[in-house]
C-alpha positions as CSV (number, residue, x, y, z in Angstrom):
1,X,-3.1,-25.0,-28.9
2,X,-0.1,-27.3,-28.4
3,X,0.4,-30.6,-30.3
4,X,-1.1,-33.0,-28.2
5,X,1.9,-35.4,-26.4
6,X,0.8,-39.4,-25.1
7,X,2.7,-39.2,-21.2
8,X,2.5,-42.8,-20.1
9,X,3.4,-42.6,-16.0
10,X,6.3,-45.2,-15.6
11,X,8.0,-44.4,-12.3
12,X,8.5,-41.6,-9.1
13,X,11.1,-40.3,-7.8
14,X,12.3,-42.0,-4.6
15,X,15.3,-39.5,-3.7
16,X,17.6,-37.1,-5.2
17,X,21.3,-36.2,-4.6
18,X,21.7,-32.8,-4.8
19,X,25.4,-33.1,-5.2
20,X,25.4,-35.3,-8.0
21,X,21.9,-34.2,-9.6
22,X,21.2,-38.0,-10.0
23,X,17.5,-39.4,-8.9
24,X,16.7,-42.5,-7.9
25,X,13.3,-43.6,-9.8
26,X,11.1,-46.3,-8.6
27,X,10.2,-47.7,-12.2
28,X,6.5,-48.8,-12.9
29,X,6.8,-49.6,-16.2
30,X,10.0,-50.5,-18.6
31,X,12.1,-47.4,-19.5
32,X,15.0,-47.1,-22.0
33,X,18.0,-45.1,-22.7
34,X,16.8,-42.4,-25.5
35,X,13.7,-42.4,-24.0
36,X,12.3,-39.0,-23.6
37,X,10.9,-38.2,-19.9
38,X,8.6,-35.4,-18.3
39,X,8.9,-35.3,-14.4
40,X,6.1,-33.3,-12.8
41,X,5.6,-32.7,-8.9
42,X,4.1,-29.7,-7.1
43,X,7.4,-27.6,-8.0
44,X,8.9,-29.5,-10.5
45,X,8.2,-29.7,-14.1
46,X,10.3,-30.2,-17.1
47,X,11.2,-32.7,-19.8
48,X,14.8,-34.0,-21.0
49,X,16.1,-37.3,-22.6
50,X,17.4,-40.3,-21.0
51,X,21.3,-40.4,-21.6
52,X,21.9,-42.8,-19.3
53,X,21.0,-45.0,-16.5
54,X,22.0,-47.2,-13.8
55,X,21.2,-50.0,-11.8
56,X,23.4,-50.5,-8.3
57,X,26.2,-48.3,-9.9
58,X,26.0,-50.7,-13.7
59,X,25.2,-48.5,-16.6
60,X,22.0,-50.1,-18.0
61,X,20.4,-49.6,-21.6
62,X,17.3,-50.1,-20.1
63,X,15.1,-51.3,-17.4
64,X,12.3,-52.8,-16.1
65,X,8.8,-52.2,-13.9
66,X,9.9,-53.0,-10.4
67,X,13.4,-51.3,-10.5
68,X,15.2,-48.6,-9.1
69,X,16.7,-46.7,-11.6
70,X,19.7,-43.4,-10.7
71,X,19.6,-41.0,-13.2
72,X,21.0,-37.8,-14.0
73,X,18.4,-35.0,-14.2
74,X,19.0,-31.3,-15.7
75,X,16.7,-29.6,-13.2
76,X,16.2,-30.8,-9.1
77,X,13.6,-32.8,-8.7
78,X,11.6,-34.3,-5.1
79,X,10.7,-37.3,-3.4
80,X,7.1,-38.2,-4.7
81,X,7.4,-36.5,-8.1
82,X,5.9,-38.6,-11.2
83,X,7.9,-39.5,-14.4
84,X,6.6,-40.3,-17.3
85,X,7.3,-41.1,-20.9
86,X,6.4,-38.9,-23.8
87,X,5.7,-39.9,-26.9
């Protein structure tokens, strides 16, 4: 049995640059730099920290429900996958 983590869904993934490993996440809910994130699709599913973030090219400590968010992810991920924030 595994300790027990609170996910809280704040965003999905919109698109993904393959060449840059940066998504671009619809946000949901507010989301911060040292944040840690689990992104889960169909084929996707792993967890890393938030390092850093931007909005329009503008590194951004954090942001907000209604924004689109690129950031750099360790694994590929795909339009439609869910990110949430681990507690």
């Amino acid at each position: 049995m595994g300790e027990e983590t609170e996910k809280k869904m704040v965003g999905k993934v919109l698109h993904y640059f393959t060449n840059i490993n940066v998504g671009i996440i619809g946000l949901s809910d507010k989301l911060k730099v040292g944040n840690k994130i689990l992104i889960e699709g169909s084929t996707t599913s792993f967890q890393q920290k938030v390092k850093s973030m931007q909005i329009e090219h503008e590194d951004v400590e954090e942001a907000e429900a209604g924004d689109e968010i690129g950031l750099k992810v360790k694994e590929r991920v795909r339009e439609g996958d869910s990110v949430y924030k681990i507690e």
